[in-house]
C-alpha positions as CSV (number, residue, x, y, z in Angstrom):
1,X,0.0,0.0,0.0
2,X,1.9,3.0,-1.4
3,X,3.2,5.9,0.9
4,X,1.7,3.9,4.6
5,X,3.0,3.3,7.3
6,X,6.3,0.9,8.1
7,X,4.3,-3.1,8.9
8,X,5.3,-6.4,10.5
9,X,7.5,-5.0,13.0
10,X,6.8,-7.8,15.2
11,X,7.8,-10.3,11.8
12,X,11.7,-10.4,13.0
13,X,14.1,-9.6,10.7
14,X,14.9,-13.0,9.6
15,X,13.4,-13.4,5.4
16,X,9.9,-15.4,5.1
17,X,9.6,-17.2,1.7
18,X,12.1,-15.3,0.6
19,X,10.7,-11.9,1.2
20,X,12.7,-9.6,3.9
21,X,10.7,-8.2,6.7
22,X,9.4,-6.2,8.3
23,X,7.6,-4.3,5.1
24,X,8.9,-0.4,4.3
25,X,4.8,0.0,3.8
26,X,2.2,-2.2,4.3
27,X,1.3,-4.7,1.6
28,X,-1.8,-5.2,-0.1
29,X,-2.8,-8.9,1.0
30,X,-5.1,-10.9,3.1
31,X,-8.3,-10.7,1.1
32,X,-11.1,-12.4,3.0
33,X,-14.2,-10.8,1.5
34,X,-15.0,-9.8,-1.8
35,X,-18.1,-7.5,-3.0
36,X,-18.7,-6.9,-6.7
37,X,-19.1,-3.3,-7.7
38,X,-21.9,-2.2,-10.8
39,X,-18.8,-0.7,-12.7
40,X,-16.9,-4.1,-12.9
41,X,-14.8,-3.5,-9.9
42,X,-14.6,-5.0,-6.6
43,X,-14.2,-4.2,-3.3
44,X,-12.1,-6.7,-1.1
45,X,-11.4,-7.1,2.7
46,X,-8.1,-7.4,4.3
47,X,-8.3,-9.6,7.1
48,X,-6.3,-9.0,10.3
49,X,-2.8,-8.6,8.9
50,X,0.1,-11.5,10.0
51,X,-2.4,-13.9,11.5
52,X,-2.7,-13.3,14.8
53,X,-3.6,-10.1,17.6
54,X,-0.2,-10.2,19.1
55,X,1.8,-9.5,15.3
56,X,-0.5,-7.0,13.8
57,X,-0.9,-4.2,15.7
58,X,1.2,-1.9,12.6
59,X,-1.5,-3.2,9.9
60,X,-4.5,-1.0,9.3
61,X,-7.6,-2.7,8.5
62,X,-9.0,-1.5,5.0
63,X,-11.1,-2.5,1.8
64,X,-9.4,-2.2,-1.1
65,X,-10.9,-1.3,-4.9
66,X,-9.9,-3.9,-7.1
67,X,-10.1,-3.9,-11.2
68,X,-9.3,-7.5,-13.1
69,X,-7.5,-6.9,-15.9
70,X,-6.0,-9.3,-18.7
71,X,-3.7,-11.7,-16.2
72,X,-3.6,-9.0,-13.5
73,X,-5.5,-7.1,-10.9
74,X,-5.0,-3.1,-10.5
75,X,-5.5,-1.7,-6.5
76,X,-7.1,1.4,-7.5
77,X,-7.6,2.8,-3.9
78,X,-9.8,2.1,-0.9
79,X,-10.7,2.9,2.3
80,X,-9.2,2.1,6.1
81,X,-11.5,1.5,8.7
82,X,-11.4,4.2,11.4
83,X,-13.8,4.8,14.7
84,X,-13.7,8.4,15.2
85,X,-16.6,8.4,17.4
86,X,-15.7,6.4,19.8
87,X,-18.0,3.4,19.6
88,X,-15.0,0.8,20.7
89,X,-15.7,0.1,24.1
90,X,-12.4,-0.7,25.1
91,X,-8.8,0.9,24.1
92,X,-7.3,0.8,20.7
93,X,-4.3,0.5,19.2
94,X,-3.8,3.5,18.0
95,X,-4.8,7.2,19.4
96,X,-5.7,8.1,16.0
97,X,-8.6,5.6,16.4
98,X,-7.6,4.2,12.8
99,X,-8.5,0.4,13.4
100,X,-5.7,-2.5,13.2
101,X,-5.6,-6.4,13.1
102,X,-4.6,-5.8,17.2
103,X,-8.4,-4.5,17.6
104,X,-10.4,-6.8,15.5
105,X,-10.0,-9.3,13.0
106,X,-12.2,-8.7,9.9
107,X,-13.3,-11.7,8.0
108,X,-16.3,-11.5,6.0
109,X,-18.2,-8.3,4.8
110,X,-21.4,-7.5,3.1
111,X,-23.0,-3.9,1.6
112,X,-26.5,-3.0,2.9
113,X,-28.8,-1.6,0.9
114,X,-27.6,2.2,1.7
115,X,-24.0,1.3,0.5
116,X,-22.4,1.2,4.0
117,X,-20.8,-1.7,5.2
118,X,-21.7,-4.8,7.5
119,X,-17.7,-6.8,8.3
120,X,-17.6,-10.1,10.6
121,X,-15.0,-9.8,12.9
122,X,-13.3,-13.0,14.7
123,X,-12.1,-11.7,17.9
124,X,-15.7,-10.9,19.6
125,X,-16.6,-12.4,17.7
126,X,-19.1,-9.6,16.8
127,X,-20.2,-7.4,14.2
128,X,-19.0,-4.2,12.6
129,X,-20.7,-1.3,10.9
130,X,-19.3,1.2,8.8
131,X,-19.9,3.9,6.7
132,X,-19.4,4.2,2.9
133,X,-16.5,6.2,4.2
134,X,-15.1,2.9,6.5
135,X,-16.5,5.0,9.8
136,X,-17.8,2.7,12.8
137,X,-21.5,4.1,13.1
138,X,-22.3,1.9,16.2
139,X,-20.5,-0.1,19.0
140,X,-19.5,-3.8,18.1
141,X,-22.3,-6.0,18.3
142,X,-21.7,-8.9,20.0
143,X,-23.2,-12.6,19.3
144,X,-24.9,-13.2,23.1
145,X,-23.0,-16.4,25.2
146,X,-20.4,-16.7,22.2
147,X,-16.9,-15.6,23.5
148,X,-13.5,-15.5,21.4
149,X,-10.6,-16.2,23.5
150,X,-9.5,-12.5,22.7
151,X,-12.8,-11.4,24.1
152,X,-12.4,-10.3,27.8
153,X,-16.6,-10.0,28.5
154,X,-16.5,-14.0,29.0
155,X,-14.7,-17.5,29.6
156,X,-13.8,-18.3,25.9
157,X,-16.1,-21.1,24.6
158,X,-14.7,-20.6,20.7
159,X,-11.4,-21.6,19.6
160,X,-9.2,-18.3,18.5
161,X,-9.7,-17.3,14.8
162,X,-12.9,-19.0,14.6
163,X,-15.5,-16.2,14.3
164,X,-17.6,-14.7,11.9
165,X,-15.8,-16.4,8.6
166,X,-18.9,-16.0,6.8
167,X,-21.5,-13.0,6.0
168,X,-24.3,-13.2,3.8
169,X,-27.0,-10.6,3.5
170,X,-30.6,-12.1,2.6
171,X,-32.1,-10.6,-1.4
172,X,-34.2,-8.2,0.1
173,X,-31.2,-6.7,2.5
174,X,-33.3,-7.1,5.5
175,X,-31.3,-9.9,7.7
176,X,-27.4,-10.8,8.2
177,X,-26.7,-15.0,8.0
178,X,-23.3,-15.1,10.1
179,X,-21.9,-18.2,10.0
180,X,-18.7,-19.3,12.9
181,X,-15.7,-20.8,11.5
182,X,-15.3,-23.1,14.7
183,X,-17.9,-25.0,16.7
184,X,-18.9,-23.6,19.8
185,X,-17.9,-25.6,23.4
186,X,-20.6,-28.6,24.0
187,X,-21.9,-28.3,20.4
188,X,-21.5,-31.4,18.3
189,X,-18.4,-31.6,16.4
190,X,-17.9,-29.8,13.2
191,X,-21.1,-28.3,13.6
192,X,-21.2,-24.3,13.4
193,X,-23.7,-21.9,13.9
194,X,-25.2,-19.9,11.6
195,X,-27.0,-16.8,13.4
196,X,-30.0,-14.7,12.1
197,X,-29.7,-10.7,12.5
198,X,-32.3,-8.0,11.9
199,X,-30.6,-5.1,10.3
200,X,-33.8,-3.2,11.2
201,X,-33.9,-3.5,15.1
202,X,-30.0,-4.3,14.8
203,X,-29.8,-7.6,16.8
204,X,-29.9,-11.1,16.5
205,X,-33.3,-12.8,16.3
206,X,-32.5,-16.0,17.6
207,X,-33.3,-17.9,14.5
208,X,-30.3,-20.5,14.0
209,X,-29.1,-23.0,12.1
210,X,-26.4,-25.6,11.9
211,X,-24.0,-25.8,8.9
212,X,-22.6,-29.4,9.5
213,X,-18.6,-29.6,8.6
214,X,-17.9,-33.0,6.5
215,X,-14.8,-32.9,9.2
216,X,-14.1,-31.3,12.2
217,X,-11.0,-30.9,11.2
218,X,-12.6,-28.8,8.4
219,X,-13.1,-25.1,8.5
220,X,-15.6,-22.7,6.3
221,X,-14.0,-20.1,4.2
222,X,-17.1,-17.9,3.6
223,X,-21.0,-18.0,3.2
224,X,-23.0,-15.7,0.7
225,X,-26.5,-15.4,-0.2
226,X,-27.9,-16.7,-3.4
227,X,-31.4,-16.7,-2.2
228,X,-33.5,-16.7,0.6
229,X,-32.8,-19.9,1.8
230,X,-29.7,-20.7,0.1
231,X,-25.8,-20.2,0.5
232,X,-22.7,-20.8,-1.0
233,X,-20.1,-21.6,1.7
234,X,-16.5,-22.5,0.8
235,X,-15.2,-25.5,3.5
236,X,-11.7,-26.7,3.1
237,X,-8.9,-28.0,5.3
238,X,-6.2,-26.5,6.7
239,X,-3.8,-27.5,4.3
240,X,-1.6,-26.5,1.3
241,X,0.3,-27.5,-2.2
242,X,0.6,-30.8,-2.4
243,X,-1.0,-32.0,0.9
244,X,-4.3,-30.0,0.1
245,X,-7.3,-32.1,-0.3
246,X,-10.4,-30.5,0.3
247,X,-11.3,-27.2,-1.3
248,X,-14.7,-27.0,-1.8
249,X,-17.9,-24.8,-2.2
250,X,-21.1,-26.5,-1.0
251,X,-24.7,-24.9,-1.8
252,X,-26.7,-25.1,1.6
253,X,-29.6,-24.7,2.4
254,X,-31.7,-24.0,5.6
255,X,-34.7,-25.7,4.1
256,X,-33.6,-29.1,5.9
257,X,-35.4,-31.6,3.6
258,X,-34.1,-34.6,5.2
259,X,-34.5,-33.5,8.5
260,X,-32.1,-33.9,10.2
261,X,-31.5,-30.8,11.8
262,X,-28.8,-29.3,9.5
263,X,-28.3,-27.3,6.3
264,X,-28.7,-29.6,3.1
265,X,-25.6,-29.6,1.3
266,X,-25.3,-30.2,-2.7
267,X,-21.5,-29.7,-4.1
268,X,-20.9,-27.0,-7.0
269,X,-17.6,-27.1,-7.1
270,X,-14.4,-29.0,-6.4
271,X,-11.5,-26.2,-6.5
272,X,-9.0,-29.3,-6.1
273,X,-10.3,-30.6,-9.8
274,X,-11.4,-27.8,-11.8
275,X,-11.5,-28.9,-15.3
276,X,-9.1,-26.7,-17.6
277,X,-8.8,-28.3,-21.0
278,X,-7.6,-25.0,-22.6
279,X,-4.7,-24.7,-20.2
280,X,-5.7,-21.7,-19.3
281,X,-3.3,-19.2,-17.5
282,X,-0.4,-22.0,-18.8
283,X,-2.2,-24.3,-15.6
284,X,-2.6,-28.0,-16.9
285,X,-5.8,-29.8,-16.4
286,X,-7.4,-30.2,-13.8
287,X,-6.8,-26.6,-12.4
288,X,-6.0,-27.3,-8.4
289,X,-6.7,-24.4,-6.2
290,X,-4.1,-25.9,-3.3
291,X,-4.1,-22.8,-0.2
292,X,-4.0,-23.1,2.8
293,X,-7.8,-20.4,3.2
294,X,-9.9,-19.9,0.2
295,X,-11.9,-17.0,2.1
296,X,-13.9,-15.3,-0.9
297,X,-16.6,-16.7,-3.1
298,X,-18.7,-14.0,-5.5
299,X,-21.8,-14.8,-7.7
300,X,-21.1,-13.1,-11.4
301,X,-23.9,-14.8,-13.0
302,X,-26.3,-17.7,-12.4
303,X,-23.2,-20.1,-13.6
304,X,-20.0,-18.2,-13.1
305,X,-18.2,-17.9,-9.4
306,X,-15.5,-15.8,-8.6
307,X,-12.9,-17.2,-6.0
308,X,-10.3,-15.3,-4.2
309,X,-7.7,-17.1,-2.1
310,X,-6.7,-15.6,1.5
311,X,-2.8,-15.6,0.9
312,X,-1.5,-14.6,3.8
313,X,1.5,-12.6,2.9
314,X,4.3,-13.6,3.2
315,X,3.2,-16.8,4.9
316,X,1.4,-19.4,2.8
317,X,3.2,-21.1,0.1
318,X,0.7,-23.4,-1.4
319,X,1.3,-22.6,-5.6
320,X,5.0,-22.7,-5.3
321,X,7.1,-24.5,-2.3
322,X,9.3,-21.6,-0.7
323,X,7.6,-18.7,-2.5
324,X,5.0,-16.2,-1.3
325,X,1.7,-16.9,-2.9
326,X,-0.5,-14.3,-4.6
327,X,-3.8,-13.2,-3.9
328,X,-5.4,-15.2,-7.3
329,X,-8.7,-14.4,-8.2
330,X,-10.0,-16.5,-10.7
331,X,-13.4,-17.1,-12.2
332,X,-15.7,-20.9,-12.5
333,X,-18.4,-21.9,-14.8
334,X,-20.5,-24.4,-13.4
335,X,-21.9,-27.0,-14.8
336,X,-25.7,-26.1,-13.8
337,X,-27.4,-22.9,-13.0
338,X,-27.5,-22.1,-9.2
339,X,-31.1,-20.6,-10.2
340,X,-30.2,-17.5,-7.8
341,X,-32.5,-14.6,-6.6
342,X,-32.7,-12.0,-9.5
343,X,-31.8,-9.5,-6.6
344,X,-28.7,-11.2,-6.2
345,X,-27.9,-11.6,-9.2
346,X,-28.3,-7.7,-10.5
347,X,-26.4,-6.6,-7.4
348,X,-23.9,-4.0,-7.1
């Protein structure tokens, strides 16, 4: 990110994949949510930073514009997420009030009919919203009896970075689906909650649901709408590069028809064996989509998906052994229509 701040200060000095840190400016990396724009841009999320509360503390939280181009994507500009009216409850990082990955860690975000912004954050975990300008307009809304183990309001009953991975706003923009990353203590394992929230009376209605892992060693990269009963949600494991096995988007849906007291689930797509006959992008075929957190899935039309890969800079290593991944954004055609909400579908 050109002309900010020095980042990674607490990286060492000693090279990561090859790249020397800490960073003379902070990078532009760590996309976790993606929104598509009406002018063919998008807007993506940079999570937390270096992975953890402790090591980002010098990384500014922002959405970035974003602009595909021909084998390339062009950071046009975006915005950093800032709380100058004091809505934070507890101290921040910096005195400025500009908001880092020490004070939240963002993971998912949607756009609400207005054009300000609704962000899952994993370290309530709670919820975050901002202004078309990235201004905090109200306190953090916390999910009631849920507690992160960077949350200090309760005894932690969530593992750490295991909070609000996934965000999807219903077609008429009137309720927030968040879905956990990790299963709460006592619940069964693998299972994660998926938690109804008014955006009219701002809280959570107490309508759940329970998105069934096909692992608990699994994780969920992110959840969006495609109607109002259905979701996309990315699950994968915690692997990379050649010991990557499951990347995968699932459509669920809250319908239950079996009954048995989960989401249904019905595979779309396999991002481990995505057929590529064309050699597209000089990858053979199948196309393997091998990192380590595949946190970004879009709708462009009723049979195209974009995915975005979380690349944790200058961590994760999963296209080349010893070499700082990108941030790849690629695009899918399925091989039947997801039949989507026209709502969705026309979105900005």
């Amino acid at each position: 990110m050109p002309a900010s701040d020095p980042s990674g200060a607490a990286l060492g000095t000693a090279p990561i994949n090859g790249v020397q840190v800490p960073f003379a400016d902070q990078p532009v990396q760590g996309f976790s949510g993606v929104l598509r724009n009406s002018d063919g841009t998008f807007d993506v999320l940079s999570d937390n930073g270096y992975g953890a509360k402790a090591n980002s503390a010098d990384f500014t939280l922002r959405i970035h514009r974003v602009a595909p181009e021909a084998g390339a994507i062009d950071v046009l500009g975006g915005i950093t997420l800032t709380d100058p009216n004091k809505h934070v409850p507890f101290a921040l990082t910096r005195p400025d009030r500009v908001l880092t990955g020490a004070d939240f860690d963002v993971e998912s975000m949607v756009r609400a009919a207005d054009g300000s912004y609704w962000i899952g954050d994993e370290f309530g975990p709670y919820l975050l919203h901002f202004d078309r300008a990235g201004r905090l307009v109200a306190p953090p809304v916390p999910l009631p009896g849920v507690f992160a183990p960077e949350n200090p309001a309760g005894t932690a009953n969530l593992g750490g970075s295991k909070g609000f991975e996934g965000l999807a706003i219903s077609p008429d923009r009137r309720t927030l689906n968040a879905l956990l990353e990790g299963t709460v203590a006592g619940d069964e394992p693998g299972s994660l909650r998926l938690n109804e929230f008014d955006l009219r009376t701002g809280a959570y209605t107490g309508t759940k649901w329970v998105y069934q892992l096909d692992s608990p060693a699994h994780a969920i990269g992110d959840a969006i709408s495609v109607d109002r009963d259905r979701l996309l949600v990315i699950e994968r494991d915690g692997f990379q590069g050649a010991g990557a096995k499951v990347k995968k988007i699932y459509l669920a849906d809250k319908r239950d028809r079996d009954r048995d007291g989960k989401l249904d689930k019905t595979l779309v797509a396999d991002l481990m064996n995505i057929a590529n006959p064309r050699a597209i992008g000089g990858f053979g075929d199948p196309f393997t989509f091998p990192f380590t957190t595949i946190e970004d899935v879009v709708i462009l039309d009723d049979r195209t998906l974009g995915v975005l890969n979380d690349n944790n800079f200058p961590f994760s290593s999963g296209r080349t052994p010893g070499k700082p991944d990108n941030n790849e954004f690629i695009t899918i055609r399925l091989t039947n229509p997801l039949h989507a909400d026209p709502r969705v579908l026309g979105r900005g």
